[in-house]
C-alpha positions in Angstrom: 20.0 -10.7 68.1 16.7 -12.0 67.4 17.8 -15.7 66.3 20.0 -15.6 69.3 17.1 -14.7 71.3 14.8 -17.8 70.0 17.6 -20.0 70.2 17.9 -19.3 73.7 14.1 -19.3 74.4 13.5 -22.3 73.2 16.3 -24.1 75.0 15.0 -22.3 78.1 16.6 -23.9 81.0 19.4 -25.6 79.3 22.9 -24.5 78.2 23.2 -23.9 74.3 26.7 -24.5 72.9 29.2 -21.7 71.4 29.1 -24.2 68.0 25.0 -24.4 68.3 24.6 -20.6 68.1 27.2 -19.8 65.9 25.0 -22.2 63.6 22.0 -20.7 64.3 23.0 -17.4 63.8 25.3 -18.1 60.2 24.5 -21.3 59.4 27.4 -22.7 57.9 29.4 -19.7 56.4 29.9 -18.3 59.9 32.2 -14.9 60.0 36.2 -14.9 61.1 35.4 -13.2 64.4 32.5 -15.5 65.0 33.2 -15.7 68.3 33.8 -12.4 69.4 30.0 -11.5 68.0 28.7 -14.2 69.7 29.6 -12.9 72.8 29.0 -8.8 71.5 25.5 -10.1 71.2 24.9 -12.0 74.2 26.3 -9.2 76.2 23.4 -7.0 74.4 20.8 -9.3 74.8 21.5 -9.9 78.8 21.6 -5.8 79.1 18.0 -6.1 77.5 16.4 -8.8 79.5 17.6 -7.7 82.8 15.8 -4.7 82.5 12.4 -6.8 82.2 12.8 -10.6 84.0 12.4 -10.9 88.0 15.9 -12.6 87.7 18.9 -10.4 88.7 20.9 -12.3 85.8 18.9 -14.0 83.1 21.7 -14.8 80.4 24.6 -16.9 82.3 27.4 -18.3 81.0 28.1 -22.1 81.6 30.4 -24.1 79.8 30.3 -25.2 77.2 27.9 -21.9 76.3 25.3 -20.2 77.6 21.7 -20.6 79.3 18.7 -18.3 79.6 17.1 -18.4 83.3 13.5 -17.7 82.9 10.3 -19.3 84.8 7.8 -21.4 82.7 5.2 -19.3 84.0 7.3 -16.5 82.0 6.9 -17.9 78.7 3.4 -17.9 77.3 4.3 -21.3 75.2 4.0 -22.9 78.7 0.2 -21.9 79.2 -0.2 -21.9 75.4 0.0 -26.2 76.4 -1.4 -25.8 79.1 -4.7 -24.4 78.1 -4.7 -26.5 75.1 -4.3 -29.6 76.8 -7.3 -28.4 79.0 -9.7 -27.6 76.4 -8.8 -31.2 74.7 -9.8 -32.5 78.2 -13.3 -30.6 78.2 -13.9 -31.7 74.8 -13.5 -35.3 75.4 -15.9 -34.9 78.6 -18.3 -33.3 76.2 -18.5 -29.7 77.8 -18.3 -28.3 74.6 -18.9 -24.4 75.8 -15.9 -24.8 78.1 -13.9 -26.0 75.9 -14.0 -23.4 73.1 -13.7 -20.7 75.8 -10.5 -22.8 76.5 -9.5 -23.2 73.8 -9.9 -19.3 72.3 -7.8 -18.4 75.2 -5.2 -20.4 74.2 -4.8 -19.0 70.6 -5.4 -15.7 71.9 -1.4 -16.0 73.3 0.1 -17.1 69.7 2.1 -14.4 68.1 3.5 -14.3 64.6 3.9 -17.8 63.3 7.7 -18.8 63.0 8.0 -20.1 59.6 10.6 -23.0 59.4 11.7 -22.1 55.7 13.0 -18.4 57.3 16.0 -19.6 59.4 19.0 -22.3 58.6 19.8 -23.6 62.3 17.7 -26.5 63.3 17.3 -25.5 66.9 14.8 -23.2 65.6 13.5 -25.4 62.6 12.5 -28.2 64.6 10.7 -25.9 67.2 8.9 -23.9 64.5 7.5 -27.2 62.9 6.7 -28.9 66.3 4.9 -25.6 67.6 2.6 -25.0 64.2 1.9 -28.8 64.8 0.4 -27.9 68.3 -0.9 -24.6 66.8 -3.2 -26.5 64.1 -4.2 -29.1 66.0 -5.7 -26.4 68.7 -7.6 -24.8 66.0 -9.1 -28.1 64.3 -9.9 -29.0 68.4 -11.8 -25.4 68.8 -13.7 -26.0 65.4 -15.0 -29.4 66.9 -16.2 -27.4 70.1 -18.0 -24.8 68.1 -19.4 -27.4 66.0 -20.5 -29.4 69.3 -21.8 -26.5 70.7 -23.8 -25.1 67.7 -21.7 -22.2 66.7 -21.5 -24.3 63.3 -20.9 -21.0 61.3 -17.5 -19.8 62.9 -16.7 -23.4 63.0 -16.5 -23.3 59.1 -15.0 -19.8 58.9 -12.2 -21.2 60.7 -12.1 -24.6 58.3 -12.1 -22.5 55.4 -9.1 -20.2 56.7 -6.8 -23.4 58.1 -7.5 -24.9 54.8 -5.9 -21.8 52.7 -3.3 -22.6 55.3 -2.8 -25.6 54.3 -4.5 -26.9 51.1 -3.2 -30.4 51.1 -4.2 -31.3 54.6 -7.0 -33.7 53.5 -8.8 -34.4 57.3 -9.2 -30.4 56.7 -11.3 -31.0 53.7 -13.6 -33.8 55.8 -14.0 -31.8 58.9 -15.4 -29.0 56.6 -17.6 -31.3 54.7 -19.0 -32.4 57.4 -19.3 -29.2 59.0 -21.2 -28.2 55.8 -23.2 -30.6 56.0 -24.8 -30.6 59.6 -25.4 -26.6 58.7 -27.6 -28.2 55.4 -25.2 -26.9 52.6 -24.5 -30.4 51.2 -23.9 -28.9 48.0 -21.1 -26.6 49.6 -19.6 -29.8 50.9 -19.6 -32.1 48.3 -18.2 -28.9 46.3 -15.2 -29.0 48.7 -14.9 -32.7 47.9 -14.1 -31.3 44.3 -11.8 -28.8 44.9 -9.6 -30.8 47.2 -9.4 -33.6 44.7 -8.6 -31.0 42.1 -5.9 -29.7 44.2 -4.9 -33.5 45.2 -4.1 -34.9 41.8 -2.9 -31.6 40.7 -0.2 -31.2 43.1 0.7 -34.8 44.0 -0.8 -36.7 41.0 -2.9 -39.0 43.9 -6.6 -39.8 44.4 -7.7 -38.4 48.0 -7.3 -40.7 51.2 -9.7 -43.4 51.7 -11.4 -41.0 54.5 -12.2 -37.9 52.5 -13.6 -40.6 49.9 -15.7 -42.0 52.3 -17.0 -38.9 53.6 -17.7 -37.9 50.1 -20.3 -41.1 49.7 -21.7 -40.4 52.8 -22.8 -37.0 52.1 -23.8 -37.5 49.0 -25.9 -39.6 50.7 -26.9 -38.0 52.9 -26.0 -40.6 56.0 -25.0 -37.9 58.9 -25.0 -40.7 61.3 -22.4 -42.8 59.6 -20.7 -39.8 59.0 -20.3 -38.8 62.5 -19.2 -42.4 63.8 -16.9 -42.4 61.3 -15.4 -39.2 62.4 -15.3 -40.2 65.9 -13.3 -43.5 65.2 -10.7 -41.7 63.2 -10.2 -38.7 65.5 -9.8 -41.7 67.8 -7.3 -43.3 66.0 -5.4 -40.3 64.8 -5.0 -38.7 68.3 -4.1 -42.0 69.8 -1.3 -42.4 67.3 0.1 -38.6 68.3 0.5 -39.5 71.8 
């Protein structure tokens, strides 16, 4: 019932087919009586929901499946984007404070992660890698807002804890380095420099990016104003390229 659940969640609003679910929910060995489940577990599910929504009937059926009636002020993915897209504002205005008080909100209403690798339907695939997307971008966003607002030491804690995340994200690596640096532990940065090209040519046999090169010069040199134009520019570049 939980699959079903997401499946429906996600596609709040909008019918879901009988052949969508029954892939989401057994992939492609589906059982004889698929359809008779299908509908066992919707009829569940409804009995469930009813007891909690502000809509008399929240689970309806419409051909050619069925669609789950709740608000987006119901579902906290809605102000999850909300929020984030607020504190993104803040921090391109420069109210740094505001923004990481934003921005902490927002990742105060994420839940368990939903791993991609743990289900087979792509309904809830493509959602799962679309909303860690969002997720990690919010976090990198609240690290420059501690950072701009001289709360440099939780900005690294939370560099250092993406990064185990995700050890071949290599603009993680630069964002700590830098990070690093404007606290005065160069040799913690360039450090970092070392253990992502470790990782880098270990795992995919490459030299790191151009960037995370560059920002390894420039703190070995210690060039923090280069450094942060730099940064600026590709920030620029990169978020420009996700819209």
């Amino acid at each position: 019932m939980e699959v079903l659940l997401r499946t429906l969640l996600i596609r709040n609003g909008q019918v879901v087919s009988l052949d969508q679910l029954t892939q989401e929910l057994w992939g492609e060995t589906p059982p004889v009586r698929a359809g008779a489940s299908l509908h066992v577990y919707v009829s569940q599910l409804r009995k469930v929901l009813n007891k909690f929504s502000l809509n008399s009937d929240v689970i309806t059926t419409r051909a050619p499946g069925y669609i789950l009636n709740l608000g987006r002020d119901e579902l906290d993915l809605n102000l999850f984007l909300s929020l984030s897209e607020k504190g993104r504002l803040q921090l391109s205005m420069h109210d740094h404070a505001a923004a990481a008080e934003t921005l902490t909100k927002a990742l105060e209403l994420w839940r368990e992660p939903v791993h991609a690798s743990s289900y087979e339907g792509p309904i809830i695939r493509e959602f799962a890698n679309w909303t860690e997307e969002f997720r990690v971008e919010c976090v990198e966003l609240l690290a420059r807002a501690l950072l701009a607002s001289d709360q440099t030491s939780e900005a690294i804690r939370i560099l250092y804890s993406l990064i185990s995340e995700y050890p071949l994200r290599e603009d993680l690596y630069a964002f700590l380095m830098e990070a690093l640096s404007r606290s005065g532990r160069r040799a913690d940065a360039l450090e970092v420099y070392r253990t992502a090209r470790n990782r880098i040519r270990d795992e995919l046999g490459l030299e790191p990016c151009k960037f995370l090169q560059e920002t390894q010069e420039l703190v070995l040199n210690d060039r923090m104003d280069e450094l942060r134009i730099m940064r600026s520019r590709h920030d620029g570049s990169m978020w420009a390229r996700a819209m």
